[in-house]
C-alpha positions as CSV (number, residue, x, y, z in Angstrom):
1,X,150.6,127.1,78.9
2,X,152.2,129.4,81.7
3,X,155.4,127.2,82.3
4,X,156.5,128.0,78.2
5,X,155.5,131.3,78.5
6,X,157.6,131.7,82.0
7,X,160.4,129.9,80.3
8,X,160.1,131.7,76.9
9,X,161.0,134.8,78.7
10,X,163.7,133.1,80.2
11,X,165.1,132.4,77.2
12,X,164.7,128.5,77.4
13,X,162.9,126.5,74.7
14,X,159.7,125.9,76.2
15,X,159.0,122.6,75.4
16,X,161.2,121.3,76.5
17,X,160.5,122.7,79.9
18,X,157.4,121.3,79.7
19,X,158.2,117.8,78.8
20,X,161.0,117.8,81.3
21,X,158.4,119.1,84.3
22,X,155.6,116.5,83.4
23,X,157.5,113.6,83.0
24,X,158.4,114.1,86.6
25,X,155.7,112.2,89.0
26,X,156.1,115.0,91.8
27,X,153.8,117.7,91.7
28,X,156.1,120.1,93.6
29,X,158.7,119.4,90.6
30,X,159.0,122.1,88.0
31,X,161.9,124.6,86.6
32,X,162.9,128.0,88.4
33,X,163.2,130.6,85.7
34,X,165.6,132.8,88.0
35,X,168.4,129.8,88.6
36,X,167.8,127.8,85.3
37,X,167.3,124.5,87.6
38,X,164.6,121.9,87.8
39,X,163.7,121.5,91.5
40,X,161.0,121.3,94.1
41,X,159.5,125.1,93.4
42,X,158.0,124.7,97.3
43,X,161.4,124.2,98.8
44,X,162.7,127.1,96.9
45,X,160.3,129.2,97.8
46,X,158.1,129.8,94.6
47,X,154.5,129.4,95.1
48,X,151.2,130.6,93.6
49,X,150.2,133.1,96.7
50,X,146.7,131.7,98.5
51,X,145.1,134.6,98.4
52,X,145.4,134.8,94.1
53,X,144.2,131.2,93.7
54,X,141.4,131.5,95.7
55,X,140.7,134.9,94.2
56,X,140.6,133.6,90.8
57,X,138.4,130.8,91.8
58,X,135.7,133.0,93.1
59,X,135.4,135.6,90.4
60,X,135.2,132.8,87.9
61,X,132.2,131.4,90.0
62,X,130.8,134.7,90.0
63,X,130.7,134.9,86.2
64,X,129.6,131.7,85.7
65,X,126.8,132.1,87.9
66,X,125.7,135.1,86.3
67,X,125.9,133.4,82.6
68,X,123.4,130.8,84.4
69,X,120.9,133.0,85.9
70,X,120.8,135.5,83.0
71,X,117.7,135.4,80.8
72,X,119.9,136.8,78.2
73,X,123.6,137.7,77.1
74,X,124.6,140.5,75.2
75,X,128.0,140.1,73.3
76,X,129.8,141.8,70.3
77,X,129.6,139.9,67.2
78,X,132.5,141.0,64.6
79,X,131.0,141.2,61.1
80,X,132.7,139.6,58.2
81,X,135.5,142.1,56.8
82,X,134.3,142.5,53.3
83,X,136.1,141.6,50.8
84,X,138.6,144.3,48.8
85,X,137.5,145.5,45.6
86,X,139.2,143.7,42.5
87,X,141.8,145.1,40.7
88,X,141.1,146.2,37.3
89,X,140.1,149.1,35.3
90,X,137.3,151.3,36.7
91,X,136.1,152.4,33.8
92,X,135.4,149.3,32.5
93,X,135.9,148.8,28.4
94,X,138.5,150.2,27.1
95,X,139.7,152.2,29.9
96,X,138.8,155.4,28.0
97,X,135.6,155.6,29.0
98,X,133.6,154.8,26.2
């Protein structure tokens, strides 16, 4: 979640961010990194600029819709890592060779 991350570089336990912003029934409620305070992040000023929401929004759609209208997908598909060789003797028997 963005708010732990934002106050896990802050140096604030992030949890408890969180708890502390959701238990609060206003939306506009939620903890400025720069002052260390709870408040209304509108009134001070902080919000998520129009322009990047509705960005976002679109180029989602976009993928989306080509996912839907694709006949086909092509994706990488990591292959097992195999497993290491076990430790032992490589020459088998008596580790001489014979």
């Amino acid at each position: 979640v963005l708010i732990k991350l934002i106050a896990k570089n802050a140096g604030v336990n992030g949890s408890v961010v969180t708890e502390k912003v959701l238990a609060n029934d206003n939306f506009r409620y939620g903890y400025n990194a720069a002052t260390g305070k709870y408040e209304d992040l509108m009134t001070a000023g902080i919000i998520d600029p129009t322009k990047v929401v509705r960005c976002c929004l679109e180029h989602a759609a976009s993928v989306a819709k080509t996912f839907i209208t694709s006949d086909a997908v092509v994706v990488d598909i990591k292959e097992p890592e195999k497993a290491a060789a076990a430790a032992g003797n490589p020459m088998g028997g008596s580790g001489f060779g014979f």
